[in-house]
C-alpha positions in Angstrom: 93.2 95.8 89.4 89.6 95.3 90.4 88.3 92.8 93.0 86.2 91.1 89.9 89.4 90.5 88.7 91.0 90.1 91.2 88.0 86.7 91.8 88.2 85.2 88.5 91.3 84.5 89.0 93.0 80.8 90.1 95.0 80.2 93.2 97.9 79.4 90.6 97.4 82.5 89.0 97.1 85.0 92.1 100.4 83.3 93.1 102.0 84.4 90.2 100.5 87.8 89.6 102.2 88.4 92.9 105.2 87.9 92.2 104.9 90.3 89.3 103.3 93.0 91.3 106.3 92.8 93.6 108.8 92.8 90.7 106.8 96.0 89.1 106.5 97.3 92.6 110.0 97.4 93.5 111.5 98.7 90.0 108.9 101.6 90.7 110.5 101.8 93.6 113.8 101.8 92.7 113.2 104.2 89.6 111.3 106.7 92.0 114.6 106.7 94.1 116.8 107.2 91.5 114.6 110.3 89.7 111.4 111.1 90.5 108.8 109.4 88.6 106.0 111.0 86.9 103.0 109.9 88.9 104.5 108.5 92.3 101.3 107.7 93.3 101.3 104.6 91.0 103.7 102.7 93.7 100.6 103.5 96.5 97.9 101.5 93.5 100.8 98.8 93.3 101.3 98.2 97.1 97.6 98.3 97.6 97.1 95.2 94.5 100.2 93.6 96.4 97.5 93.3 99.4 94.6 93.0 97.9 95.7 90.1 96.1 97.6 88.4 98.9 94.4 88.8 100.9 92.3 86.9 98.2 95.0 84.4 98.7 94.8 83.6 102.3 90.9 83.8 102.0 91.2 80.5 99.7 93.8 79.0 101.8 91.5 79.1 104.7 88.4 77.5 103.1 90.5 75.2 102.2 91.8 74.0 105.4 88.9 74.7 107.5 86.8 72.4 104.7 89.9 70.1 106.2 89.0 69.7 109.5 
């Protein structure tokens, strides 16, 4: 996933995109362990999204509460 995608994206949406990344990411996981999977370095581009867009997401949630104060 590219950061320009990563941007257009709505706080609603990153929240929810997470929580698929972490589903895909742990049934990658979980396949890997059972057999080896084809291209285990698709788990590394997974973990890496997980992070990228979590990061995106605590970016907004600080602009947000610092325009609080």
């Amino acid at each position: 996933m590219k950061n320009s995608e990563i941007l257009s994206l709505s706080a609603e949406e990153l929240t929810a995109r997470i929580g698929e990344e972490r589903n895909n990411l742990t049934k990658l996981k979980f396949a890997h362990a059972v057999s080896a999977i084809e291209n285990p370095t698709r788990i590394t581009k997974v973990r890496k999204d997980v992070a990228r867009l979590n990061t995106e997401l605590t970016k907004r949630k600080a602009a947000a509460n610092s325009g609080k104060e």
